[in-house]
C-alpha positions as CSV (number, residue, x, y, z in Angstrom):
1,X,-12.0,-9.1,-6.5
2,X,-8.3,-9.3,-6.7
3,X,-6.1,-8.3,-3.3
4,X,-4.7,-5.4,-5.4
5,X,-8.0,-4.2,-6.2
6,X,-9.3,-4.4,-2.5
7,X,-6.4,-2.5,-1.6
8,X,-7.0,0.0,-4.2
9,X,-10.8,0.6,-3.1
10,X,-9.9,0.6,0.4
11,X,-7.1,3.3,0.3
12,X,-9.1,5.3,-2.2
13,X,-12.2,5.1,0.7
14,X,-9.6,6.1,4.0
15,X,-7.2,8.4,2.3
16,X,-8.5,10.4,-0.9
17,X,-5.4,10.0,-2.5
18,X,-4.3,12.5,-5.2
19,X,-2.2,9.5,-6.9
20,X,-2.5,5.7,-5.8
21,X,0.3,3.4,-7.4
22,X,0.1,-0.3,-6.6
23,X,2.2,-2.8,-7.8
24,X,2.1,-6.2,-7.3
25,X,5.7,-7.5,-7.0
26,X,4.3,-11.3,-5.7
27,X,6.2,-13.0,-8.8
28,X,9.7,-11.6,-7.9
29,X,9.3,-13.6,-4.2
30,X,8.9,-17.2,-5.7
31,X,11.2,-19.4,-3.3
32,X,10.8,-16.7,-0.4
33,X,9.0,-16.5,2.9
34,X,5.6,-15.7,1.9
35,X,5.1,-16.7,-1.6
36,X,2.1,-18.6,-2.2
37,X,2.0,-19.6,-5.9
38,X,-1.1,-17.9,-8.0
39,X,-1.8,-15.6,-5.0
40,X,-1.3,-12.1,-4.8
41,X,1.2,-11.4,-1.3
42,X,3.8,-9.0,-2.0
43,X,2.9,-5.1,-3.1
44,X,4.7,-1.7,-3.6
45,X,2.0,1.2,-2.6
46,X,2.8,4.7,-3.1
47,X,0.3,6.8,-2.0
48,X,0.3,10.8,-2.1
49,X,-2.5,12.3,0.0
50,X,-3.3,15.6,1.2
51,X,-4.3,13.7,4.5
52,X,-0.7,13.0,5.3
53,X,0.3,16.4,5.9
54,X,1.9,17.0,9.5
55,X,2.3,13.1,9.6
56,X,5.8,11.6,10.3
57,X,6.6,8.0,7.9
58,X,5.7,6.0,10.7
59,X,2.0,7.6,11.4
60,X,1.7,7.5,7.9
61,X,2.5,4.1,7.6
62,X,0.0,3.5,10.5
63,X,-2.6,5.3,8.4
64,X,-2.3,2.4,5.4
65,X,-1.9,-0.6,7.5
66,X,-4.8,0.6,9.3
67,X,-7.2,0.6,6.3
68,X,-5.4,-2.8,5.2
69,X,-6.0,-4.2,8.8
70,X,-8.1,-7.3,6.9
71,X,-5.9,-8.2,4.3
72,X,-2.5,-8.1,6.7
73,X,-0.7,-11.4,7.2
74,X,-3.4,-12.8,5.0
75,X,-3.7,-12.2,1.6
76,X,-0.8,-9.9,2.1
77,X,3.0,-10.6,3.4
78,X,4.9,-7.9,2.4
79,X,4.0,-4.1,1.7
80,X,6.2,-1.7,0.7
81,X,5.0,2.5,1.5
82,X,6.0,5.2,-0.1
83,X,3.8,8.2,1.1
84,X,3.8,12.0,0.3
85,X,1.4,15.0,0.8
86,X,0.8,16.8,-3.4
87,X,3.9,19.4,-1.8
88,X,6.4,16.4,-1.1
89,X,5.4,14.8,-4.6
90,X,5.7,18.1,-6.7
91,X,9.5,18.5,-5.5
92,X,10.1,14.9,-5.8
């Protein structure tokens, strides 16, 4: 199973989300900190669940790393959040 598709079955599992983007961005890092060549490290999540409502950015945040705890430092270096409830998405 490929590190983006672990991360999409485990965010589907902890957070229901309405929409689940990920991108892997690993080819745009070659040369940097991080970058192992044919290995998936660097991702963009955006993630808009009903379960972040009445959550600030950071406990939100905390919510995804959480459920990523595993793949953290290893497979993954770098992950970009973007996280909404269905209300913050529909005006965004």
């Amino acid at each position: 199973m490929s590190v983006a598709e672990t991360i999409r079955r485990k965010l589907e599992a902890a957070l229901l989300p309405e929409r689940l983007e990920i991108v892997d961005e690993s080819h745009l890092h070659k040369g940097h900190a991080g970058h192992r060549p044919g290995v998936e490290t660097h991702f963009k999540v955006t993630v808009v669940s009903a379960g972040f409502a009445g959550k600030s950015r950071v406990e939100r945040q905390r919510l995804i790393s959480a459920a990523l705890k595993e793949e953290m430092g290893n497979p993954i270096h770098a992950l970009s959040m973007k996280t909404m409830t269905p209300e913050e998405a529909a005006r965004a």
